[in-house]
C-alpha positions in Angstrom: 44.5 -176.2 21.2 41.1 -174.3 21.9 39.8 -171.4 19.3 37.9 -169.0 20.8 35.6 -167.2 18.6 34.9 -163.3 18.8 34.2 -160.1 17.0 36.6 -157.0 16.1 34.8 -153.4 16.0 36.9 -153.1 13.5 37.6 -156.3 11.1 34.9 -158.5 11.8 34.9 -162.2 13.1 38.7 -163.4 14.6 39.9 -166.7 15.9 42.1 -166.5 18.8 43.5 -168.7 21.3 43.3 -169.2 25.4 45.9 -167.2 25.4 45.3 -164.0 23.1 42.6 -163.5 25.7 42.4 -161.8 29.1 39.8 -161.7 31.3 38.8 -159.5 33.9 36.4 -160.5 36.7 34.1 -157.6 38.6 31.7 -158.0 41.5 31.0 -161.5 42.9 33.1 -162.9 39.8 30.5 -163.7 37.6 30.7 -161.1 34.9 32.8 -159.0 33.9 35.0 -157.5 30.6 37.3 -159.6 28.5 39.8 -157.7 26.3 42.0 -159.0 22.7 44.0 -157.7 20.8 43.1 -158.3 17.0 45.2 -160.4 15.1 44.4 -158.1 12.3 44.3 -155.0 13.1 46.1 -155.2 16.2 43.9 -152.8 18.0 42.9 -153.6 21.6 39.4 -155.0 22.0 37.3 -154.8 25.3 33.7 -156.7 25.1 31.5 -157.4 28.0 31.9 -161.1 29.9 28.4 -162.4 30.8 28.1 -164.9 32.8 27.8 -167.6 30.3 30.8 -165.7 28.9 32.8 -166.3 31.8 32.0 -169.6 32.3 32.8 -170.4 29.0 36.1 -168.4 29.0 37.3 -169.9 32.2 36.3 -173.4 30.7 38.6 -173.0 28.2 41.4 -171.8 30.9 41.5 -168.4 29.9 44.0 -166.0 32.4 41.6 -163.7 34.6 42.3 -161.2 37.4 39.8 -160.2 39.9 38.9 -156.5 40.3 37.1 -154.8 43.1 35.5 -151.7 42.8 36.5 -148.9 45.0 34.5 -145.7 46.1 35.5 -142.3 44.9 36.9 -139.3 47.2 34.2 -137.4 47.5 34.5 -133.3 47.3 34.0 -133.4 51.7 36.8 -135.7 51.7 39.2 -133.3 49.6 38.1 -130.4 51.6 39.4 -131.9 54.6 42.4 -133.1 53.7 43.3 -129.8 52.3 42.3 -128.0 55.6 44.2 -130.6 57.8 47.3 -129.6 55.4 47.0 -126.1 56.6 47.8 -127.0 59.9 51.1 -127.7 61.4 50.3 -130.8 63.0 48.6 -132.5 59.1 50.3 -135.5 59.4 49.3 -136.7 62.7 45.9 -135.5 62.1 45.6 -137.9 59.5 46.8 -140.6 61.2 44.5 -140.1 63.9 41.8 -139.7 61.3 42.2 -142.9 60.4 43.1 -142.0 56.3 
């Protein structure tokens, strides 16, 4: 069985296996964030996933999901919607708008 090697804020240096870990995937899927929880502790860890960290974690067959990053509503956005709720026709509006 594989060991992976890692750091706790909180207790120092843990072993863990492939499955202790999860890893989560950002962008083009070569970094990311992979997150424990400590053996000792048991307080959830979250560390950054570089890409030598990735491809070392996957190596190892490590679970990872794939996250794409969304834009934010912006304050214009908001401000329409409300005014399109004080219309009687809102729904359709929005369905014509597209949202």
């Amino acid at each position: 069985m594989t060991t992976i090697r890692t750091t706790c804020g909180e207790c120092g240096d843990v072993e863990l296996t492939t499955s202790d870990v999860a890893l989560e995937l950002t962008g083009n899927g070569d970094e990311g964030t992979y997150r424990f929880v400590c053996p000792t502790c048991l307080s959830i860890q979250r560390r950054p996933a570089t890409r030598r960290v990735v491809s070392i974690l996957l190596a190892t067959g490590v679970a990872y999901e794939v996250t794409v990053e969304r834009a934010m509503i912006t304050e214009p956005e908001i401000s329409r919607f409300v005014d399109m709720l004080d219309s009687d026709d809102w729904f359709n509006e929005l369905v014509a708008s597209g949202g």
